[in-house]
C-alpha positions, 0 to 999 in steps of 0.5 A: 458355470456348470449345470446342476444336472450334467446328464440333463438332457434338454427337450427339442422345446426346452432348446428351443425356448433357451435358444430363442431368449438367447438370441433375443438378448444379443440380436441388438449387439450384433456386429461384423468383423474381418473373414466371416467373423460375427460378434455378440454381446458386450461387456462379459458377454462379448463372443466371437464366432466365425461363420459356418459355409459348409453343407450337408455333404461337406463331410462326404470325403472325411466319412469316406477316409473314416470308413476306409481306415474301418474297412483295412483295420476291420473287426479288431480295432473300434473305428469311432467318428466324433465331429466337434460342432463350433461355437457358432451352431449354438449361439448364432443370432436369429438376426445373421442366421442367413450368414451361418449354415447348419453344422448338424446337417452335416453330422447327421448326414456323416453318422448316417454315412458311416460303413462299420465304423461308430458314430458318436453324434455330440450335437443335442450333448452340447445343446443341452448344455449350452447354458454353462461355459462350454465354448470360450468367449474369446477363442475359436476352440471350445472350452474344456467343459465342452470337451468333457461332456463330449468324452463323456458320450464318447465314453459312454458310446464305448462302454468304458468307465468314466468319472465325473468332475469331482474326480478332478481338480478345477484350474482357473486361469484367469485374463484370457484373450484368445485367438478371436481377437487376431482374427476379428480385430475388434477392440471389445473381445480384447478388452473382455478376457475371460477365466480359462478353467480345466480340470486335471485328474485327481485320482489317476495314475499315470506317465506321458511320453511324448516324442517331438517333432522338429518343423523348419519355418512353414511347419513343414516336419524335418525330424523328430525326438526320441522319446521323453516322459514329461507332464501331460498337464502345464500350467501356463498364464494368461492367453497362453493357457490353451498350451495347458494340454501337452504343451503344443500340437506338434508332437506325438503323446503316449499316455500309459494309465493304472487302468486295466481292461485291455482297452488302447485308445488313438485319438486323431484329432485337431486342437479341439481335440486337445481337451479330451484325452485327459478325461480318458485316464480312468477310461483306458489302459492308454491313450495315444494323442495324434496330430493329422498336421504332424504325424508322420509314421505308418498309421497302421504299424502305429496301431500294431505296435500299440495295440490299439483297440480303439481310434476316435476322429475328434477334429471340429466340423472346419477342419472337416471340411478342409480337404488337407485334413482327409488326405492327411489321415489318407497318407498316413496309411501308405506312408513309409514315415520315418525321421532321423532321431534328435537329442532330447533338449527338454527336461525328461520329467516323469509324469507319473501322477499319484493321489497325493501328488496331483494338486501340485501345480508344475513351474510353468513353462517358459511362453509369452505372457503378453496379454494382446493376442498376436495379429492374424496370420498371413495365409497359408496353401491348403497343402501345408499345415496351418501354422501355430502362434505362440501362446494360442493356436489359430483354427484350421481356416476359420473363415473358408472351407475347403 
């Protein structure tokens, strides 16, 4: 559902007043599950949220990182700071409010925290429209309407162009179980799939070029591609239809758009982060898509020798709070990088999207379709990346903070 009046910004009594009628419907249907997950509703309402444990200071070493890449770049490159709230800070119930801290407590406390760097606080965004589908019922991630209205503000915090919803065409994947259901377990978030819906440009020109990484089994980077021209968007089934946006986190994405007003973007960012650049086709000259569990270059020839004029730090407020995410974006400043180059193994697609050629889904790619959702993970050391699962990718510690 997306509301009538995307700019509609709702009253502090208005979200109030919706916040409390939600709570009031789900309050009776509350129940827990494993690792501080809580579940809603029931039927076509079945949400599943992991609990939020940080305070207002958690963010101190992520701002702290962010204003140190502002301070070395200085005046030449637009330093933005977007931390992504989760589900869970709009739809807790009254009931089980003890077990959940404030997320907008700590972005509040990291905008005000920020040195020359920008801060683009989407908080009372996503309130406002906390009525439409913009967080997936079944998945730790937000849904790509979140991560529309959310580059919306970024675009707008930029000054750069940006187009509404009609100019894309809606994709609606049918019967997804996302990764709740191997974290929590229970049986109801399985048997209540949900339509997985994004929007791909239809009016925009523009190749992708990725360079993959090659991981051993813990993840860890050992090589990488050279670099191929591939589709940005998928166009996979079922519960793997998160993949739809570059096809997996583990690689490094360029996109060269038909916009011309000098500005380059570098998002750094998580798997929430995976929804925006695709909104940012009209908005920027180009967009360059970089994983802080993957990259493994020297950030600051990176930009360079990109040009870029624009970063935006789009991780969600868990992965904040995990240390690894800050000495990761920390390391990328000092790092020496480099890899030995590998033959390309995919088909080296160009992606170059024309008006008329838009609406032409791809073959999908080969994945999994089995509809249950792989079992929990075993943990993993802080110092490592968190490992991805076919299909779905788990959230950056979804039950503890670093």
């Amino acid at each position: 559902m997306v509301d009538d009046d995307p700019d509609k910004i709702l009253t502090p009594e208005e979200m109030m007043q919706d916040t409390t009628a939600h709570e009031d419907e789900v309050d009776a249907k509350v129940r827990f599950a494993t690792s501080g997950i809580i579940i809603t509703g029931q039927d076509s309402t079945t949400r599943a949220m992991s609990t939020f444990h940080g305070s207002a200071g958690s963010g101190a070493t992520y701002v702290g990182v962010v204003n140190k890449y502002k301070e070395m770049l200085g005046s030449r490159v637009n330093v933005w700071c977007m931390p992504i709230p989760t589900a869970i800070e709009y739809y807790c119930p009254s009931s089980v409010a003890s077990r959940n801290k404030s997320q907008r407590a700590m972005i509040e406390n990291m905008m005000s925290s920020l040195v020359g760097a920008k801060g683009v606080n989407i908080c009372d965004v996503m309130a406002s429209h906390k009525r439409e589908d913009i967080y997936l019922r079944t998945d730790h991630h937000w849904a790509p309407l979140g991560g529309f209205y959310a580059a919306q503000a970024f675009a707008k915090a930029a000054g750069v162009p940006f187009r509404g919803l009609d100019a894309y065409e809606k994709r609606v994947v049918p019967g997804y179980v996302g990764s709740m259901f191997g974290y929590s377990k229970d049986i109801n978030v399985k048997k209540n799939p949900e339509d997985f819906v994004y929007y791909v440009p239809t009016g925009a020109t523009y190749t992708t070029t990725f360079i993959t990484y090659y991981t051993d089994e813990d993840l860890h980077v050992t090589g990488e591609s050279k670099p191929f021209q591939a589709s940005f968007f998928k166009n996979y089934k079922g519960n793997n239809a998160y993949l739809n946006f570059m096809g997996t986190d583990c690689t490094l994405v360029k996109v060269q758009t038909g916009v011309n007003n000098g500005r380059r973007l570098l998002i750094m960012k998580d798997s929430f982060g995976n929804t925006l650049p695709g909104y940012m086709f009209y908005s920027f000259e180009e967009v360059h898509v970089v994983d802080y569990r993957y990259f493994t270059k020297n950030i600051l020839k990176y930009i360079d020798e990109n040009k870029i004029t624009d970063i935006l730090f789009a991780n969600n407020t868990f992965a904040v709070c995990t240390s690894y995410t800050s000495r990761s974006y920390s390391r990328f400043l000092t790092t020496a990088g480099g890899y030995t180059l590998k033959p390309v193994e995919e088909k080296q697609a160009a992606d170059t999207v024309k008006k008329d050629e838009a609406k032409t889904p791809e073959e999908p790619e080969k994945a999994s379709e089995e509809e249950e959702a792989p079992a929990e993970q075993e943990p993993v050391k802080e110092e490592e990346p968190v490992k991805e699962v076919p299909g779905q990718e788990p959230a950056e510690k979804p039950d503890t903070l670093a």
